[in-house]
C-alpha positions as CSV (number, residue, x, y, z in Angstrom):
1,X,104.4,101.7,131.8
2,X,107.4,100.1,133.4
3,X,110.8,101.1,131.7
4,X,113.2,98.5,132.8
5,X,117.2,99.5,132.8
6,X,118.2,95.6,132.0
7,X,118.1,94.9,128.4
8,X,120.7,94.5,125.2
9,X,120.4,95.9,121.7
10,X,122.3,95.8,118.9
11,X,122.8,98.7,116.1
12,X,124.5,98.6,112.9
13,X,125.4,101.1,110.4
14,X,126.8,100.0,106.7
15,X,128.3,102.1,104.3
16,X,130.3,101.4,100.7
17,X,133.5,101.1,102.8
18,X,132.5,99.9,106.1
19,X,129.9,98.0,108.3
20,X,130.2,99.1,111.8
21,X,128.3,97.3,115.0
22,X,127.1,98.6,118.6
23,X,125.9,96.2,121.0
24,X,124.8,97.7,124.6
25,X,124.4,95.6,127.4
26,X,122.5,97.1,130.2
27,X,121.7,96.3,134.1
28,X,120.2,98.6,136.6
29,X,122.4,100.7,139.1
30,X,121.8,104.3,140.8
31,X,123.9,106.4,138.5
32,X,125.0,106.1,134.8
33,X,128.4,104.4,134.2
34,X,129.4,103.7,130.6
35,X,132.0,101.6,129.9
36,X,133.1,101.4,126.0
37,X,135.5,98.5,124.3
38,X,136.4,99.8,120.7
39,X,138.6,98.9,118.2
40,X,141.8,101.0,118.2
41,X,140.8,102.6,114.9
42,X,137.9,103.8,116.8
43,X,138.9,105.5,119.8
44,X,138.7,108.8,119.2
45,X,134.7,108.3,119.1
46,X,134.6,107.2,122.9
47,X,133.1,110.7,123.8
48,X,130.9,110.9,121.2
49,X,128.8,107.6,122.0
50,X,128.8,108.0,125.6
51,X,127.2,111.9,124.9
52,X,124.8,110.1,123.1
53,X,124.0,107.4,126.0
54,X,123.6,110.1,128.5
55,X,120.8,111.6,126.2
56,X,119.3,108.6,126.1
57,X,119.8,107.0,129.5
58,X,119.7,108.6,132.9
59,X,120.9,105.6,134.9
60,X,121.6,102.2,134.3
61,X,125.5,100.2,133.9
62,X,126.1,100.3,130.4
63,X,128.8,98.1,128.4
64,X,129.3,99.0,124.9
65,X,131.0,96.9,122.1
66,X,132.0,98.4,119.3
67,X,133.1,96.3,116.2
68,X,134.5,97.4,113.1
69,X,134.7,95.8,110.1
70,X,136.3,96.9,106.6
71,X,134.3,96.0,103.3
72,X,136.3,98.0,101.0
73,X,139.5,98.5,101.6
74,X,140.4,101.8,98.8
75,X,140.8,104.4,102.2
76,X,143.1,102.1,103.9
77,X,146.6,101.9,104.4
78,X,148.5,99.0,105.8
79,X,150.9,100.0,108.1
80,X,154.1,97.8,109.2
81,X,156.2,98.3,112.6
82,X,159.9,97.6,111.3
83,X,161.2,98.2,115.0
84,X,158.3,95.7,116.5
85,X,159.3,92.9,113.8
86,X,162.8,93.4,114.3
87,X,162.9,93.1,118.2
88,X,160.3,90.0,117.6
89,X,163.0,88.4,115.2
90,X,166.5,89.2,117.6
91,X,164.0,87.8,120.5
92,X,163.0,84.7,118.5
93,X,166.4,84.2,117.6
94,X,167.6,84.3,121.5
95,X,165.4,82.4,122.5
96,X,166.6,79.2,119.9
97,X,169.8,80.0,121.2
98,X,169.4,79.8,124.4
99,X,167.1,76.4,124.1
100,X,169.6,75.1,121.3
101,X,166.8,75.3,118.6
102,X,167.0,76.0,114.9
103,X,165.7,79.5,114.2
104,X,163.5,78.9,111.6
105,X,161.6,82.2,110.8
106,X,159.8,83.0,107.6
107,X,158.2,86.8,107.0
108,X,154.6,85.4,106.8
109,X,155.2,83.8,110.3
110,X,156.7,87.5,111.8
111,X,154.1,89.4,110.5
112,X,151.5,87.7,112.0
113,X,152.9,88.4,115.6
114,X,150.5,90.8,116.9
115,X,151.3,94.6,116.1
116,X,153.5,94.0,113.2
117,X,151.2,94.5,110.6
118,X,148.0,96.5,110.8
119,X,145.6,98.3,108.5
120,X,144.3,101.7,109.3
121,X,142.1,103.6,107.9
122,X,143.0,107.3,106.2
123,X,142.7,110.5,108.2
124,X,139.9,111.6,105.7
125,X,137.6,109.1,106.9
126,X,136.5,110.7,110.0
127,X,133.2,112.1,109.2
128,X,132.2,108.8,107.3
129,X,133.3,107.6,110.9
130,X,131.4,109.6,113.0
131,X,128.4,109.2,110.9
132,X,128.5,105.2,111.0
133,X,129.1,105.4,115.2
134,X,126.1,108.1,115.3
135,X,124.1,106.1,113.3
136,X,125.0,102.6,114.9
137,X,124.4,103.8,118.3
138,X,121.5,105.4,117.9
């Protein structure tokens, strides 16, 4: 039997609080190089899933995609960067200044620059976590 190292599959784990996808992308190549893109939230688990790649694969370029996405959102806490919003405000209002604009800024509008507002999940959630990527990637 042939075992070709050029493929894609897709895993996905689902819990009461989360559903959580892995897609692997593979092409051949002499050695084994993983290369993961998670979500922040996720990092941590970057060790884990390339342990479990190298007990599956012995060579082969592997990108992974991780995506994580929140059904329930009880464990979660949204968190809000005062200091990012503030420096994106004083910077907005420079910049009307200096272009002789009217600095119209409304808080839905700042909080949807990116990094003022994000949710995160609660430290207890890390062995539903590693559970969801184990089970994903596998």
């Amino acid at each position: 039997m042939i075992k070709s190292m050029t493929g894609f599959g897709r895993g996905l784990a689902v819990n009461d609080n989360y559903r959580l996808t892995v897609e692997i992308r593979a092409v051949n190549h002499r050695f084994l190089e993983a290369s993961t893109r998670l979500p922040r939230a996720l990092a941590q688990f970057d060790d884990l899933i390339k342990k479990q790649l190298q007990n599956v694969f012995s060579r082969g370029k592997l990108d992974v995609f991780v995506a994580l996405e929140t059904i329930s959102a009880k464990n979660s806490v949204i968190k809000v960067d005062k200091e990012l919003a503030l420096a994106y405000y004083n910077a907005l209002c420079d910049l009307a200044s200096v272009c002789h604009l009217p600095a119209e800024m409304d808080v839905q509008r700042l909080a949807s620059l990116s990094g003022v507002m994000a949710l995160e999940t609660a430290e207890d959630d890390v062995e539903e976590m590693t559970q969801l990527v184990s089970a994903a990637t596998e």
